[in-house]
C-alpha positions as CSV (number, residue, x, y, z in Angstrom):
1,X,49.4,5.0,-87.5
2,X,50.2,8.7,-88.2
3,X,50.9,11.2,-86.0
4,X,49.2,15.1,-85.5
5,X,49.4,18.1,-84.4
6,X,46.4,20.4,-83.6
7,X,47.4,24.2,-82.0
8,X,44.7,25.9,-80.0
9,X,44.3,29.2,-81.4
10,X,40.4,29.8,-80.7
11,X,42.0,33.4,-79.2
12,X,41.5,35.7,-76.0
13,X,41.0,39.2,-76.7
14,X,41.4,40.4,-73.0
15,X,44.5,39.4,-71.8
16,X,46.7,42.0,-73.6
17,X,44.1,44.4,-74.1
18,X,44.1,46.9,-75.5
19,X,46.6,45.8,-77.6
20,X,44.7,42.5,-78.5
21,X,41.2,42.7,-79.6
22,X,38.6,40.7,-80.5
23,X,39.5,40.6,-84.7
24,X,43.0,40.3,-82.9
25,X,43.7,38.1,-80.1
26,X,47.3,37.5,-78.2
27,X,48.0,35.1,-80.1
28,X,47.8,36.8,-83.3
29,X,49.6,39.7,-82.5
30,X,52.9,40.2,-83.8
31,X,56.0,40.6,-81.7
32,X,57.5,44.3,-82.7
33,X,60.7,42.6,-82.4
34,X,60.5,39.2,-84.3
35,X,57.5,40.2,-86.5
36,X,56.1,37.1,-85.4
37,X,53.1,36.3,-84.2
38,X,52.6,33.3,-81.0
39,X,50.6,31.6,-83.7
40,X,53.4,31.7,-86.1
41,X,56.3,30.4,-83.8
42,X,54.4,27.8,-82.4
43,X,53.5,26.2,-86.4
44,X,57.5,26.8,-86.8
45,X,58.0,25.1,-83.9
46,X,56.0,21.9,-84.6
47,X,57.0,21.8,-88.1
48,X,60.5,20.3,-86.6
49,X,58.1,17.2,-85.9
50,X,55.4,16.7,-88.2
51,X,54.8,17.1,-92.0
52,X,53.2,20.1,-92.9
53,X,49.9,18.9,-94.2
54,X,49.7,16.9,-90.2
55,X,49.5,20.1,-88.7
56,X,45.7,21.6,-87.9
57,X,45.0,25.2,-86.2
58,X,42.0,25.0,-84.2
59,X,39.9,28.7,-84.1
60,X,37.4,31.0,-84.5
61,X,35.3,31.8,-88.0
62,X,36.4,35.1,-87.9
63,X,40.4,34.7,-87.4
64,X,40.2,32.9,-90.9
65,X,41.2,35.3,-92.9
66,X,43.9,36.6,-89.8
67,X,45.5,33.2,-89.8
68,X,46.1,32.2,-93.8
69,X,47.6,35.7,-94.0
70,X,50.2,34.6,-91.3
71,X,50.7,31.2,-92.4
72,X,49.6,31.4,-96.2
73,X,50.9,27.6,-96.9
74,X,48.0,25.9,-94.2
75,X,45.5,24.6,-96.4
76,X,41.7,26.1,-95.4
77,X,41.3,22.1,-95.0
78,X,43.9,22.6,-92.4
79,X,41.8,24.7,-90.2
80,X,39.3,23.8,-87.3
81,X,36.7,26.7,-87.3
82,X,34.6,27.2,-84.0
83,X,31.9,29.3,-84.5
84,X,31.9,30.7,-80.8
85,X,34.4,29.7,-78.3
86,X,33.3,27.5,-75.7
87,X,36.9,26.8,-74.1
88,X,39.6,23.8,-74.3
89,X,37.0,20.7,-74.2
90,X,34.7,21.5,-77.1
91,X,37.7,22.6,-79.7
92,X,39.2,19.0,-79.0
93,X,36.0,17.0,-79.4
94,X,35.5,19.0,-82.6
95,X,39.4,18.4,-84.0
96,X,39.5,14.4,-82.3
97,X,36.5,14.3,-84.9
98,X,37.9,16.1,-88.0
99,X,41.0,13.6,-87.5
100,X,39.0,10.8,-86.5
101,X,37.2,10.6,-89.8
102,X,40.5,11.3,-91.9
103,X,42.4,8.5,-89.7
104,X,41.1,6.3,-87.3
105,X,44.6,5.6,-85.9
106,X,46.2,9.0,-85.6
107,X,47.8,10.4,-82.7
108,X,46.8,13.8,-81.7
109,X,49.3,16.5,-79.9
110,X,47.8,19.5,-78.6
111,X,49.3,22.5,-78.0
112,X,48.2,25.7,-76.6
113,X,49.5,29.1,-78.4
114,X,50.5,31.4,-75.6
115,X,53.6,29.9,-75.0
116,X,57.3,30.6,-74.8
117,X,59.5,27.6,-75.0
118,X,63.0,27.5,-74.7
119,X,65.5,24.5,-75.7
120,X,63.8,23.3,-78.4
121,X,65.7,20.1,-78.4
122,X,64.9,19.1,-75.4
123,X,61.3,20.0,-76.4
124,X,61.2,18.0,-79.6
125,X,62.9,15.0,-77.6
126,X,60.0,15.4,-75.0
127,X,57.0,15.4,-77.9
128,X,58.7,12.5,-79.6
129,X,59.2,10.4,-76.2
130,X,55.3,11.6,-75.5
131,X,54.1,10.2,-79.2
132,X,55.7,7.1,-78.8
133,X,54.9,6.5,-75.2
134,X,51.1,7.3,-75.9
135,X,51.1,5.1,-79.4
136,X,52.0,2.4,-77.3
137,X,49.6,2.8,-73.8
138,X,45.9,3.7,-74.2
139,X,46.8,6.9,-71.7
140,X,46.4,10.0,-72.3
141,X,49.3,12.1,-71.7
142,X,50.3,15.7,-70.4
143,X,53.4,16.8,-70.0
144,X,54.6,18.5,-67.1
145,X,57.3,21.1,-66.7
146,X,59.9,20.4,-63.9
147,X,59.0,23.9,-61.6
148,X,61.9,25.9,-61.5
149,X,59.7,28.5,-58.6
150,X,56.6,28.4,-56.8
151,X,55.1,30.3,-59.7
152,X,51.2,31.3,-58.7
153,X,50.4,32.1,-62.1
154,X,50.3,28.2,-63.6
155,X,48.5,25.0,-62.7
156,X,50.0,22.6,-61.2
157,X,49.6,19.0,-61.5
158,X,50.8,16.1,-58.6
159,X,52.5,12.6,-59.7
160,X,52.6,9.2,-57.4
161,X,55.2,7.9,-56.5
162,X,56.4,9.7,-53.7
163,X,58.9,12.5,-53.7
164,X,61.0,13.2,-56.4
165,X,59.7,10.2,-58.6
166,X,59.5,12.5,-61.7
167,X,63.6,12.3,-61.8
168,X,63.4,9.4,-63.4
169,X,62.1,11.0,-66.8
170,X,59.5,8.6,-67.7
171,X,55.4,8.6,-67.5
172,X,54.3,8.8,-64.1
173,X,50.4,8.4,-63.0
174,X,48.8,11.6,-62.0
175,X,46.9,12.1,-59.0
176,X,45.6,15.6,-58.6
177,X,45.2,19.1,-60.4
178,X,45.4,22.4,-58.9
179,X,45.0,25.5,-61.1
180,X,46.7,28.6,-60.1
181,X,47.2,28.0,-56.4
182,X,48.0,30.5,-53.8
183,X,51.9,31.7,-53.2
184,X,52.4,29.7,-49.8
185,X,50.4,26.8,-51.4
186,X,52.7,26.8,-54.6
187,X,55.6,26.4,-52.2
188,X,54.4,23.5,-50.0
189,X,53.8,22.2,-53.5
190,X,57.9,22.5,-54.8
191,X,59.3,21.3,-51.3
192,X,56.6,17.9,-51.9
193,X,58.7,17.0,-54.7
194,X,55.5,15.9,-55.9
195,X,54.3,18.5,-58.2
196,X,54.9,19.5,-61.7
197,X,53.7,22.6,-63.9
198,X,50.6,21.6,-66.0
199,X,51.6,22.5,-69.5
200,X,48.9,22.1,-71.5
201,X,50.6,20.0,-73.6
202,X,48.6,17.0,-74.1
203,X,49.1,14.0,-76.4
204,X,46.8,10.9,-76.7
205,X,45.4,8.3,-79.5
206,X,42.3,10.1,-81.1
207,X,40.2,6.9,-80.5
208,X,41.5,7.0,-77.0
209,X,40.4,10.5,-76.3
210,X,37.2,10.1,-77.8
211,X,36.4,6.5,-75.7
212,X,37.4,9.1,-72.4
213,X,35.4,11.7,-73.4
214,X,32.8,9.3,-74.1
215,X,32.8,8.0,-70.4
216,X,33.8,11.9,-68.9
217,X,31.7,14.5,-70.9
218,X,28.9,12.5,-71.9
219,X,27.3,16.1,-71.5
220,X,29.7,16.9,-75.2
221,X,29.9,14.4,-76.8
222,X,26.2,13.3,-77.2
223,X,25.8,16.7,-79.4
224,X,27.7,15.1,-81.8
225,X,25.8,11.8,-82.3
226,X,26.5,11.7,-85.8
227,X,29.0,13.4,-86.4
228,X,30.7,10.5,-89.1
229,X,28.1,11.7,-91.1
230,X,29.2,15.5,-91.3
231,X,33.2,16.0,-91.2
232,X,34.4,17.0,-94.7
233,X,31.5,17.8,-95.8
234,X,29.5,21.2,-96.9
235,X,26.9,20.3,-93.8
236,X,29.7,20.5,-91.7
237,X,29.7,23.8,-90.5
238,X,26.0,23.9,-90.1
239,X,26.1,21.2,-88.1
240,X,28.7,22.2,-85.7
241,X,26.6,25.5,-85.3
242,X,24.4,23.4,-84.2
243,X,26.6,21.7,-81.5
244,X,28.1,25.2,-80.3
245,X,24.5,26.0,-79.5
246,X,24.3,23.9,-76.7
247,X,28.2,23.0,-75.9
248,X,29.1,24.1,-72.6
249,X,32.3,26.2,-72.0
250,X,34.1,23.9,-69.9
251,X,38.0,23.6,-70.2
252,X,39.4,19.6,-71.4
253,X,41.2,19.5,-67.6
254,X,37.9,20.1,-65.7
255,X,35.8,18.0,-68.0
256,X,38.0,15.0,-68.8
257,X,41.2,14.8,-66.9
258,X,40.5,15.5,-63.6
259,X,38.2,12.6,-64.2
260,X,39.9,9.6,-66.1
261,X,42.0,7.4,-64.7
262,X,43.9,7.1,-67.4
263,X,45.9,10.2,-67.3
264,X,49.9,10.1,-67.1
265,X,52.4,12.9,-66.9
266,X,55.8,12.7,-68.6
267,X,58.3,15.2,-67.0
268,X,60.0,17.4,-69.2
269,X,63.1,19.9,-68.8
270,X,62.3,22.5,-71.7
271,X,62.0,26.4,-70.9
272,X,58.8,26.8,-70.7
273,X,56.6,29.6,-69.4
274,X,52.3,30.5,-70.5
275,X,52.0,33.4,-71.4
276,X,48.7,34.5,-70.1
277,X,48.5,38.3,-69.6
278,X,51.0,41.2,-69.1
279,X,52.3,40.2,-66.0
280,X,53.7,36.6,-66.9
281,X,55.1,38.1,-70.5
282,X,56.8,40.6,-68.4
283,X,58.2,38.4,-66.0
284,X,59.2,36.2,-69.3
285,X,60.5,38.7,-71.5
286,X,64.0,38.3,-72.4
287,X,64.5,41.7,-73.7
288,X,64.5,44.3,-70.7
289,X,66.2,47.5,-71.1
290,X,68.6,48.5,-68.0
291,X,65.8,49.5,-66.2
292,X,63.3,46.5,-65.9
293,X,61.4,48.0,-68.9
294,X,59.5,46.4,-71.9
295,X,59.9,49.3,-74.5
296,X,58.0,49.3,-78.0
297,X,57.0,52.6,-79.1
298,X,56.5,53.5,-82.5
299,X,57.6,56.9,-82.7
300,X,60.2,59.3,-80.4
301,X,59.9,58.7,-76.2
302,X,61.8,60.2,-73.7
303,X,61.5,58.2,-70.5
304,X,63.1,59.6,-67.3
305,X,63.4,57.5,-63.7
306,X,60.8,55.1,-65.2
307,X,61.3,51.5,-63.7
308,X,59.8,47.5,-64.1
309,X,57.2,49.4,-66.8
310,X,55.5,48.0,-69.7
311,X,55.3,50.9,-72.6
312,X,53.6,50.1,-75.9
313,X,52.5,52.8,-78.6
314,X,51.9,52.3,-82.3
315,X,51.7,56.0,-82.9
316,X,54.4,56.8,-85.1
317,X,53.7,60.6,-85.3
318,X,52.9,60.9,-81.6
319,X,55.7,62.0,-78.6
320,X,55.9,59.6,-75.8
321,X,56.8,61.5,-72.6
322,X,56.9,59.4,-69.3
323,X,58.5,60.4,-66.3
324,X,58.5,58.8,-62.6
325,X,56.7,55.5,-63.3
326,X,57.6,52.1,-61.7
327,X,55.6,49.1,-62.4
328,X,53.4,50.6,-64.7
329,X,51.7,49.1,-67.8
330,X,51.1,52.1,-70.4
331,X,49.3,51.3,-74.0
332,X,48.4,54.0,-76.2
333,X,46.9,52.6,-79.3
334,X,44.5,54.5,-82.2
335,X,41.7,54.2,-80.0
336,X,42.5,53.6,-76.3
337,X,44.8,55.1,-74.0
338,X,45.8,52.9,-70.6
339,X,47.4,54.0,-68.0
340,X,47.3,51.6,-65.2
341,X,49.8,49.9,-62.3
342,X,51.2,47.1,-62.9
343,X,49.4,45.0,-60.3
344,X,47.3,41.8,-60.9
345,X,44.2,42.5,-58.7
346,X,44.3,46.0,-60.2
347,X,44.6,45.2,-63.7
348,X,41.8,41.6,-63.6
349,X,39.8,44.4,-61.8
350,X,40.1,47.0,-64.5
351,X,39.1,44.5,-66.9
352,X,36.2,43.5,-65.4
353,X,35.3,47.0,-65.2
354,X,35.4,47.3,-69.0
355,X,33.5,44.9,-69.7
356,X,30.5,46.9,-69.4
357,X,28.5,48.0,-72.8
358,X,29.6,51.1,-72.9
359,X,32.7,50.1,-73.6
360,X,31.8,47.2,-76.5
361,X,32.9,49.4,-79.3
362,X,36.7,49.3,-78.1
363,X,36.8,45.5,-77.7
């Protein structure tokens, strides 16, 4: 029995728009700091567990090219390719497959991209506990994050075993799933004792999340009626166009684990936080200047009384002049310039707003 990794990287072009794109999703872009990508620390970050050639990147057609030039030693047999994306459920059928047909016994850990994760010991300790734990049970596994807030901006998922029961640092059964709940909800949630941040992080026999799918999804997995036939091969790729078609976009927690009763939760202590638009990298960001600011400007800035602000430019020739801002978010890229507060209803509202054809040629 071997063991795998396969990182989600089908991409979101929205979230940190403008600054991601569609030929450039979050997770591709690079970190003006590190010069490092969330693809490329999350590969680094697995390869402390598996074997190089173990490790699979699940995505789009058109990141191809993106990704080999940030990792150039994955193989292109290395990658998943989705020819649309159709969320979290379809990418793992497709990757349970590709494994599936290279090794009927693997173990499969999936990990989202967006992520920062802190004590990497403890999260190495966590995956390896998770592997062994789930190569010994037919259960599939997710491991939760013990909350340190009543954080609105994460799922959340609830344990049995009364209050508390996830001290004891080994699988418990899951009950319920609650995705992003309100701010006095998230609290009655932390003083249960009961509930622990869903992170995504799932890990499971491949023949054991195909069987759930199987019983869950039927809806999937009946696209791929002969699918044996096709992995590895040069029909491959037409024949998963041909699945895409008619997939539904449906995330794996709403079309499989919400449903099965196999589902377990192993609690974990790693730093952790997802990293799923401006607000939660600010809130995460370790490198604030004295005012609450996130600061990345390409060429010279003078910023007077400006407070809990997100400035990005990559105009090297261009003067950045801001004065009297707090909890602002302020891009200025070749082709946009965004100038907006620093609100969540604001900024999900000013995206929706864009995404009117008029504005396709910026996306």
């Amino acid at each position: 029995m071997s063991n795998y990794c396969v990182i989600l990287a089908g991409g979101s072009s929205s979230s940190f728009w403008p600054i991601s794109r569609e030929n450039r999703p979050k997770e591709l872009v690079r970190s003006e700091i590190t010069g490092k990508s969330f693809l490329m620390q999350t590969y680094n970050r697995m390869l402390g567990i598996f074997p190089a050639e173990n490790i699979f990147i699940a995505t789009l057609y058109r990141l191809k090219e993106t990704i080999l030039e940030q990792l150039p030693q994955v193989g292109e047999d290395q990658l998943i390719l989705e020819p649309y994306s159709r969320n979290t459920a379809p990418a793992i059928a497709f990757s349970t497959y590709r494994i599936l047909a290279k090794d009927p016994d693997a173990v499969i850990v999936t990990v989202p991209t967006d992520q920062q994760i802190g004590n990497t010991e403890f999260f190495h300790e966590s995956i390896t506990k998770a592997i062994d734990y789930a190569s010994n049970y037919d259960a599939l596994l997710a491991l939760g994050i013990v909350p340190a807030s009543p954080d609105t901006h994460f799922g959340y998922v609830q344990v049995e075993g009364g209050r508390d029961a996830y001290k004891a640092g080994v699988p418990i059964k899951a009950r319920t799933f609650t995705e992003k709940p309100s701010a006095e909800l998230a609290r009655v949630f932390i003083e249960s004792g009961e509930f622990l941040w869903n992170s995504g992080i799932f890990v499971w026999k491949a023949s054991k999340i195909h069987e759930e799918m199987q019983e869950c999804c039927p809806e999937i997995t009946m696209l791929w009626e002969g699918w044996q036939n096709y992995m590895g091969t040069p029909q491959e790729r037409s024949f998963v166009e041909r699945v895409y078609t008619d997939s539904p976009n449906v995330s794996i927690d709403y079309a499989v684990l919400e449903k099965s009763g196999k589902l377990w939760v192993l609690p974990s202590l790693f730093d952790w936080s997802d990293v799923g638009d401006f607000n939660s990298l600010y809130e995460n960001y370790p490198h604030k200047d004295g005012d609450g600011n996130i600061v990345s400007i390409a060429g010279k800035s003078l910023l007077k009384d400006v407070e809990g602000s997100m400035v990005w430019s990559n105009r090297p020739r261009k003067l950045t002049v801001l004065r009297g801002l707090k909890d602002f978010l302020v891009v200025d890229s070749d082709d946009v310039l965004y100038i907006c507060p620093r609100d969540e209803k604001i900024l999900h509202d000013t995206q929706s707003e864009l995404a009117d054809p008029d504005f396709d040629e910026y996306k």
